[in-house]
N, C-alpha and C positions, 0 to 999 in steps of 0.2 A: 115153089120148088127150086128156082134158080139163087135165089136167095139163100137158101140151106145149103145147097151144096157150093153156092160161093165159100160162104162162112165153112163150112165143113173141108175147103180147099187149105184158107187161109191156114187153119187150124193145124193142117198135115203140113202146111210150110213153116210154119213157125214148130213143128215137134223136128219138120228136117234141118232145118238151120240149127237148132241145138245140138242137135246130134252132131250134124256135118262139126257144127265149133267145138265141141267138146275134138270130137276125134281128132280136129286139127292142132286141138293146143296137146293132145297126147302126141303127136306129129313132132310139134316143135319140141316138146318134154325132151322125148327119145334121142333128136339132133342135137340138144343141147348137152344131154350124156354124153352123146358118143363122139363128139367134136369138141367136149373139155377133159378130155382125157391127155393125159400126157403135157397138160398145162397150169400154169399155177391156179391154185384157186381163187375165183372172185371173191372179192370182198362182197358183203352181206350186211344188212340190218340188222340181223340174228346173231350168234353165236355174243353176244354182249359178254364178258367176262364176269360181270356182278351175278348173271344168269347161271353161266357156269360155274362156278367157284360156287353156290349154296350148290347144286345139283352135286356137284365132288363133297361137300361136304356133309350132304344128306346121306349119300351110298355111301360113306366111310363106317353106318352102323351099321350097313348090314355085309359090307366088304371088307374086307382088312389083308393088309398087304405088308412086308418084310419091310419095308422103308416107305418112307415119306421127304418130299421137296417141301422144304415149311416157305413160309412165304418170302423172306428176308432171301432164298436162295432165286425162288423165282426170278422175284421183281431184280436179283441182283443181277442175272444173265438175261434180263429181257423175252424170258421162254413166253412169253404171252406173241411174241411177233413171230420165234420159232413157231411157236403152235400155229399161226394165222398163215405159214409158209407149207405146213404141212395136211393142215384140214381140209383137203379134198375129199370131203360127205355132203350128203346131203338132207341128212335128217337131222332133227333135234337127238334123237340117238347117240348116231355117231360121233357126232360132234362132243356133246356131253361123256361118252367112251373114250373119247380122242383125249379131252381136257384130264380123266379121272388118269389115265395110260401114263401123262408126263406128270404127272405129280403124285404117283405114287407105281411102286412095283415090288416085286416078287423073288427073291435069288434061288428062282427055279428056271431050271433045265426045261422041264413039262412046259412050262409058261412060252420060250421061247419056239419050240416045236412045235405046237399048238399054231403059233401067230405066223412062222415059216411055211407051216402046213396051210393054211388059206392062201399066204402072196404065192406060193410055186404053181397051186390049182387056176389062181386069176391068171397068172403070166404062161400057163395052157391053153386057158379056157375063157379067152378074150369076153365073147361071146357072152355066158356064163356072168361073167364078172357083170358086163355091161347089164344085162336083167335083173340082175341083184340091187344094182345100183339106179337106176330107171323104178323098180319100186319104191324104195328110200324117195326118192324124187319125187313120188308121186303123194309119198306120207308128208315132206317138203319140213322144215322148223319152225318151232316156235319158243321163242325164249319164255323165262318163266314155266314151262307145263307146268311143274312141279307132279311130274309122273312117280318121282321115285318116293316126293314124300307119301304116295299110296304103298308103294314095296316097302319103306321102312317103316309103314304102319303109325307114321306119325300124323298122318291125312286122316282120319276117319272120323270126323265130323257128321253128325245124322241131323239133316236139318227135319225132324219128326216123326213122327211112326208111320214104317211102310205100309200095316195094313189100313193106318187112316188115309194114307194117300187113295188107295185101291179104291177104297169103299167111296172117295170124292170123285176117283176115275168112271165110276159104276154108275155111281151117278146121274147122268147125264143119259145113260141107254135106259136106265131104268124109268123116267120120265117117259123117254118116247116109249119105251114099252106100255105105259099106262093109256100115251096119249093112242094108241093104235087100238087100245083097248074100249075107247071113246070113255076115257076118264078123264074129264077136265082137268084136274090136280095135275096129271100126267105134266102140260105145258110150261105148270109152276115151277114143279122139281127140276125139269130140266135147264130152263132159263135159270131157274135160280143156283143150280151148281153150274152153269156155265159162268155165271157172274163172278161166284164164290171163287171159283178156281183162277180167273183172271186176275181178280183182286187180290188173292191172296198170294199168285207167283208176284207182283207186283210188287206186294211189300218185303219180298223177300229174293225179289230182281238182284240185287247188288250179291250178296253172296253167292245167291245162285248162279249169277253169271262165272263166276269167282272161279267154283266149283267143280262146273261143268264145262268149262273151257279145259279145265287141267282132265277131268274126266274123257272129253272128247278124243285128247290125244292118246291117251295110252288107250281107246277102243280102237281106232284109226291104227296103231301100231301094233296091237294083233290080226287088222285084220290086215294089213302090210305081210305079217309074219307069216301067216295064209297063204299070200301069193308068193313069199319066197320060198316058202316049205315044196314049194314043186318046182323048183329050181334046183337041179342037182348040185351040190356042195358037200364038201367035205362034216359042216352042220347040219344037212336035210333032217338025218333021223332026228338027233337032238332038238332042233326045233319044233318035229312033228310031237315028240314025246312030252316037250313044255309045254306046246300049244294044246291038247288034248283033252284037259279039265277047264281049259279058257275060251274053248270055240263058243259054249252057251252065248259068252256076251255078247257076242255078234248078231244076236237075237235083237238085238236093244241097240245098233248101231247107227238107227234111222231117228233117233234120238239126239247122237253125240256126231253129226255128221255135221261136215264145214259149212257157215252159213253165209249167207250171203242177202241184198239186201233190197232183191225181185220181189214183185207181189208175189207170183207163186210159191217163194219162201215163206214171204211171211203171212200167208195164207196158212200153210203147212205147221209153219210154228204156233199159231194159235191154236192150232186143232192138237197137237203138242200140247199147249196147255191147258186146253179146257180139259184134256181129260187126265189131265196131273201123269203125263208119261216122263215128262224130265225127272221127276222126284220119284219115281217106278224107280224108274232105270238105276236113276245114281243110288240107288242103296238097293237093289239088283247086284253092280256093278262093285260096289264097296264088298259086299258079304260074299262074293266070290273071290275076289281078289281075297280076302282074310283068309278062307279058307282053303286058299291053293296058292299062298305066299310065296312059298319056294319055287313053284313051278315058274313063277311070275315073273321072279329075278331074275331066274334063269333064260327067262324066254328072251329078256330085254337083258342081259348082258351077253347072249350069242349072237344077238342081233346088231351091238356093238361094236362085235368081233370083228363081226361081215366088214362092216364098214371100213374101222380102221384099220385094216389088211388091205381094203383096197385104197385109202391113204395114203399106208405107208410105200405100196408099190408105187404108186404116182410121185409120191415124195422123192425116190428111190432114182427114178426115172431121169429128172430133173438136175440129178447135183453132178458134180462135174468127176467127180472120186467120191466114192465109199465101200465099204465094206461092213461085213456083219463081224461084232466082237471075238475074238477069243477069250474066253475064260479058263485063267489059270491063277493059282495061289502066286503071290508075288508083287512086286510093283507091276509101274505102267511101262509099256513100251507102245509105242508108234510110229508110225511114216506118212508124212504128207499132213501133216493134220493142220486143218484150216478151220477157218470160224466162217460158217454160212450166213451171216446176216451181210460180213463186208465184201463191200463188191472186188472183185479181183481179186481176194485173199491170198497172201503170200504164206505155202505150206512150211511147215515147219516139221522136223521131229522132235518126239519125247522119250527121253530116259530118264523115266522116275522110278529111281530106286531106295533112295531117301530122301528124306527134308528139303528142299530147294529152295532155296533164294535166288529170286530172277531181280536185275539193276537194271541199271540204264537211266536217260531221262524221258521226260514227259512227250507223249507222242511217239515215244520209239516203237513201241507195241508190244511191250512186256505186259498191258495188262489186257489187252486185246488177244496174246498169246494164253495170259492165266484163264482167260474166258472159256476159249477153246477148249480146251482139256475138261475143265469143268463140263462142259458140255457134251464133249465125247462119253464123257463118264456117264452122265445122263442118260441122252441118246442112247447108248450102247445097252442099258439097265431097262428102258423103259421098251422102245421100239425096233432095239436089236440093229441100229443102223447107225455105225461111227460115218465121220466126216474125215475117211482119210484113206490110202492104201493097206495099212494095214494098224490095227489098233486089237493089243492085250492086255487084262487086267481081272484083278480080283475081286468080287463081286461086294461092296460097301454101299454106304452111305455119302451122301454128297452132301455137304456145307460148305458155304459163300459168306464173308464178309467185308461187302467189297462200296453199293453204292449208299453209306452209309450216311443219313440226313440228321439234321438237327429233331428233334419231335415234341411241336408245339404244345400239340394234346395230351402230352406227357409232364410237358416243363423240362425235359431232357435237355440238355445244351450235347453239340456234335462230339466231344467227347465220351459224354455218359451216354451216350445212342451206342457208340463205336464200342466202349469196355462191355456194354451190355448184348452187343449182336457178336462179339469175339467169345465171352461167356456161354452162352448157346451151344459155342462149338466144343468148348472145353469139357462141360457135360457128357455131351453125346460122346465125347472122346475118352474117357473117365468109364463109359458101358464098357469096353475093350474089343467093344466092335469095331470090325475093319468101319477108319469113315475116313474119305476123300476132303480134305479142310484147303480153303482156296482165300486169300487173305490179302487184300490191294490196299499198299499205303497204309502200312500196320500204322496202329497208334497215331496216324499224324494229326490226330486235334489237340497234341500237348506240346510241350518245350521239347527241347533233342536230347540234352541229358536223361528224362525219365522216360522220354518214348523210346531212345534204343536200349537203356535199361530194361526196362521192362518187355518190351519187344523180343530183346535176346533172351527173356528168363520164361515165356510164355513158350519160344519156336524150342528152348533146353525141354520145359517139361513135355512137352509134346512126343519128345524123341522116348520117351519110357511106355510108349503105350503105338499098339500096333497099328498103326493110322500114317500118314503121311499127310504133309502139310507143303503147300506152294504158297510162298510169300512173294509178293511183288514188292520192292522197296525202296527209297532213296537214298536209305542211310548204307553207304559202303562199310561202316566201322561194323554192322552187322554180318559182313563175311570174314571180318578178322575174329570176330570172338567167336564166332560160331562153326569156325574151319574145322573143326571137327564132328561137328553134328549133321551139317551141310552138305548142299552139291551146289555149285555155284554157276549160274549161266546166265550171258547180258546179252541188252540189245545195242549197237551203239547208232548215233547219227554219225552225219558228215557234214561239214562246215569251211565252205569254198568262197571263196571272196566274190564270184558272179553269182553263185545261188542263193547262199547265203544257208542257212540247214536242209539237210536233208536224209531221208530214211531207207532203207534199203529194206527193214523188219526181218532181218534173217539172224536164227538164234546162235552165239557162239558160246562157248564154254567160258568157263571162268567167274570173274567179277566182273565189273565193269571197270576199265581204267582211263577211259577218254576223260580231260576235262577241256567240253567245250563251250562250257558256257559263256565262259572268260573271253574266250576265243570270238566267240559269237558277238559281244560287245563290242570287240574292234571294228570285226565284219561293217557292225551295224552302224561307223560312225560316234564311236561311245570318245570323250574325251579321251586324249593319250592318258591324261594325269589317272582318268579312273579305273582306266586297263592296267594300267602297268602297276598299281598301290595293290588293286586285285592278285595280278601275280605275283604279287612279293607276299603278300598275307598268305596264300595258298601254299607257296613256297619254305615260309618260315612255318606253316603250322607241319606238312609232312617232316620237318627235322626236330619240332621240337615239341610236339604232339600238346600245345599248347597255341591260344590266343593274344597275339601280344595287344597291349594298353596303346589306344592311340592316342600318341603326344601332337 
């Protein structure tokens, strides 16, 4: 008797220690919400960009948006690090929401009202916000799900027939039914579908795994959706309304739940399989999703909402000046605008109202300055949130070509990269849609005769069609010929005998007219003979707009 209720003691201590540890790591979950708020986000294993970028590219069929960020513009402004400054989520959701938000949007009104309308509820409803987020946390990421390829219906793979499954699931009770019957056969059928059913997930393990891992997540993020649907928000109803033809699955939840790798799991998992409930469930699971496809998308794109609202508030929090855009017909106008990736960033304003051509030399920060804008434009389009005191403009399209590579895979040489990621632009420019064209060190993989030729006949036709174009460039002869198409503004350096160059990054009007390159030579110790042959060359070409023959 002491023996039993030893073991019967042990038993209730090891059900409380799970308990007590489960509660305590919800414990830590909860502190770790609510103590990383207002901070940047940690870096992650998850959110991989190969992950997200098929994820954005899967929901492009069944989402479609007024503009798109094609890739050449991304990778040209570094938004993959903006993104990783901004992602404070904590689901594969959000995150995946967050990614689809900056590379693609809407030139709608609704759109940004909508996304205001969550940040002003969280920035009430502290509280609120942090439950919402604390669920997500609890859903946690996983790269790859491939959830969405079940919403676009491009996942529906049937590893067999459900009702052959059932009848293998049946199985198994059907044996013990005979065997109670005191029918010997009863012990055959039973062992012998318990065997069948092992062997047979066995050789179809690897897909299965595949399958049901992606499966898992999207039952996990209904039943997330569940607990946030009792969470007061500005989405409650709507989620209730999505979630309503989807609650069945949760039926089948005990199926697609996280595993782990305790004998009591895998105790539980084989009983799982002997009675073919994983291949139930996933085509259970498959034929609701088909059948209630829109409620589906829906349910997992307000769920994404949540998220990146409360992102963008934390985002919001964090930067040192911003503002939400104005939208008006017109160029751009700004104050303060800075670029958030550099540290210290020296603000600038913008008045674009035509063509621009920004000069200066290398390291002035003219293209560091062309970055920002582009980014504003972005930012302002997608998350409703400039990097400045105040930022206007008219609702376009954004093209970059700027960190422009040779392309091996192509046979391309960096010229034919460059006419071919400038081309892009010219296209989209040619629709007569408003687009934003942003262009660093035009042309420079050719000679200087055909790259400012051509450079001044590309930034000409551009001026015929209702777009604006910011050029960052070397070539000064490009604001003489183009003085009337143009707005011209530089950066300059400074070049002092104890410091030797230096930058101040603040934008002034005009061209550039410093030449200190020459200057910088002396600075540096360069022979007299080669300074001073310099200034005489430079001297004779402004009088006689020619190269003389060196004798």
């Amino acid at each position: 008797m002491n023996e039993q209720l030893f073991i019967i003691c042990i038993i209730l201590a090891v059900i409380v220690l799970l308990i007590a540890f489960s509660i305590w790591n919800s414990i830590k979950l909860r502190r770790q919400v609510r103590y990383g708020w207002g901070k940047l986000p940690n870096s992650t294993a998850f959110d991989k960009e190969k992950s997200l970028k098929e994820a954005y590219l899967e929901a492009r069929k069944y989402h479609t948006t007024d503009s798109e960020v094609d890739d050449i513009t991304w990778y040209d402004l570094d938004l993959i690090d903006i993104f990783d400054q901004i992602n404070h989520t904590y689901s594969s959701i959000g995150s995946e929401a967050l990614y689809q938000r900056l590379r693609s949007f809407n030139f709608s009104e609704a759109d940004q009202a909508e996304l205001e309308e969550l940040i002003t509820f969280y920035q009430e409803n502290p509280q609120q916000r942090e439950d919402v987020e604390y669920a997500f946390a609890k859903l946690g990421k996983r790269d790859k799900n491939f959830v969405v390829r079940y919403l676009s219906q491009s996942a529906t793979n049937r590893l067999g027939s459900l009702g052959f499954f059932i009848l293998l699931g049946l199985l198994p009770f059907f044996g013990i039914l005979l065997l109670f019957l005191n029918l010997g056969i009863g012990l055959f059928i039973a062992l012998g579908a318990i065997i069948f059913n092992i062997v047979y997930y066995q050789t179809k393990k690897q897909e299965l795994d595949m399958e049901l891992s992606s499966m898992s997540y999207l039952v996990q993020s209904i039943s997330t959706a569940k607990k946030i649907s009792k969470v007061a928000t500005p989405k409650q109803a709507e989620i209730k309304q999505s979630l309503k033809p989807l609650q069945s699955i949760l039926k089948f939840a005990v199926s697609f739940r996280i595993k782990s790798n305790s004998e009591s799991e895998m105790f539980f998992e084989y009983i799982n399989i002997m009675l073919m409930l994983p291949f139930i469930s996933y085509h259970f699971v498959v034929d609701r999703i088909a059948k209630h496809n829109q409620e589906a998308i829906d349910l997992w794109q307000v769920l994404g909402k949540l998220e990146v609202a409360a992102a963008v508030l934390n985002y919001r929090s964090l930067l040192p000046v911003s503002c939400p855009p104005t939208f008006q017909k017109g160029g751009i106008e700004g104050e303060t605008v800075y670029h958030p990736l550099v540290e210290n960033a020296v603000a600038n304003p913008v008045d674009w109202q035509k063509n621009t051509l920004v000069t200066g030399s290398n390291a002035s920060g003219k293209s560091t300055y062309v970055r920002a804008i582009a980014l504003n434009c972005i930012l302002g389009q997608t998350i409703y949130t400039c990097l400045a005191e105040e930022f206007i403009l008219e609702r376009g399209h954004v093209l970059t070509s700027m960190a422009v590579e040779d392309d091996i895979f192509e046979g391309d040489s960096y010229f034919v990269a460059e006419i071919k990621s400038i081309k892009r632009v010219l296209e989209k420019v040619k629709t007569k849609e408003r687009c934003y064209c942003f262009i660093d060190e035009i042309l420079k993989g050719t000679n200087t005769i055909e790259r400012i030729s051509a450079s001044a006949s590309i930034v000409k036709w551009l001026s015929d069609y209702p777009s604006l174009v910011y050029v960052a460039t070397h070539d000064i002869e490009l604001t003489e010929i183009l003085k009337n198409y143009c707005t011209d503004v530089h950066f300059e350096e400074q070049v002092t005998e104890g410091q030797g160059v230096s930058f101040d990054y603040v934008l002034r009007q005009g061209p550039a007219r410093t030449r200190n390159a020459i200057r910088l030579l002396k600075v540096l110790d360069y022979p007299d003979a080669i300074v001073k042959k310099a200034q005489d060359e430079a001297e004779s070409f402004d009088t006689t707009r020619q190269w003389p023959i060196f004798e």
